[in-house]
C-alpha positions, 0 to 999 in steps of 0.5 A: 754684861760681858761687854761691861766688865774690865777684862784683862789681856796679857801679851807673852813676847819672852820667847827667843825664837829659834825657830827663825834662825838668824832673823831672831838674833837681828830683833825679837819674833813679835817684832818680825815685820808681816806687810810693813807693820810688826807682827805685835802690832796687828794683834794689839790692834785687834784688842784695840778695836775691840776696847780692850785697854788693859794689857800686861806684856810678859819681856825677857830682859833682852827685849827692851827693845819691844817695851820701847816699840809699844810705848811709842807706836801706842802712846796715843792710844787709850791702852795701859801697858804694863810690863814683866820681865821672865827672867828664865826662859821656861816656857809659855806656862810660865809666862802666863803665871807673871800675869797672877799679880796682875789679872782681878778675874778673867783674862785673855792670853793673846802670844805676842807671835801669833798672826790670827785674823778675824773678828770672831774674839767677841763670840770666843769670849761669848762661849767662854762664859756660856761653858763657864770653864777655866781656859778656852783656846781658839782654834780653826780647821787647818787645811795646809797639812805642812802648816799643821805639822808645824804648829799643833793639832787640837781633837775636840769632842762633840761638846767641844771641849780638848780631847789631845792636843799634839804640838808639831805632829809628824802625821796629823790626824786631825785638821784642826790648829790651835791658835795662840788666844786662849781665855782664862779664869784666875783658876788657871795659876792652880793648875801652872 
């Protein structure tokens, strides 16, 4: 059943990245290269091999410049790209609230700068539906503690299920990072 379902996914890429300095006034950070494609493109990639074709990528007016990169790297592909503009810079929460209009259920928030590898999507998506909870985020155990302090630490209790999460924390307690995919019900725009 869970592979029959339309399924929505929405690509927030309205960040500045200030984080990168000077390389993000040459070109927006999903479209940084890593190896010799995009760091967008890896991620559209993996939603393509798994057959999703409906994705909504959220733009600052800034960024036409990705809109044109997707619209032509992608136009043979089976994907329907839609597109929303943020036009104030306010946050990821904020980003995934353009989605409302869009999304009929489920969906998925994959950040337009996240670079994580692996072809575990379908079994979050499994858990997601086996816990039937309103948001899921993925997470892997980070053993690079530099890496850790840059991005976020996740605790989790036994049932696995968010117990804090500390975005750039100076002393790690925790080894486990949050990953930028998260699975969402439309109960989310409750709670944003």
């Amino acid at each position: 059943a869970l592979a029959a379902q339309r399924l929505e996914i929405t690509i927030p890429v309205a960040g500045d990245g200030q984080r990168f300095g000077y390389l993000s006034q040459l070109l927006p950070k999903c479209l940084l290269p890593i190896w010799n494609q995009p760091i967008l493109y890896y991620g559209i990639h993996t939603l393509l091999q798994m057959g999703i074709n409906d994705i909504l990528i959220i733009l600052n007016p800034k960024q036409d410049i990705v809109k044109k990169y997707v619209q032509e790297e992608f136009y043979k592909s089976d994907i329907h790209f839609s597109f929303q503009y943020q036009e104030e810079l306010n946050g990821t929460a904020k980003a995934i609230l353009k989605a409302e209009e869009f999304v009929e259920d489920e969906f998925v928030v994959v950040l337009g700068d996240d670079f994580t590898q692996g072809n575990h999507l379908h079994e979050f998506l499994i858990f997601a539906h086996e816990k039937q909870v309103i948001a899921v985020q993925t997470v892997i155990e980070e053993e690079n503690l530099n890496t850790l302090k840059q991005t976020c630490a996740i605790k989790m209790d036994q049932n696995h299920f968010i117990e804090t999460i500390v975005e750039k924390p100076t002393h790690p307690t925790v080894s486990l990072r949050g990953c930028g995919i998260y699975f969402f019900t439309q109960n989310i725009f409750s709670f944003i």
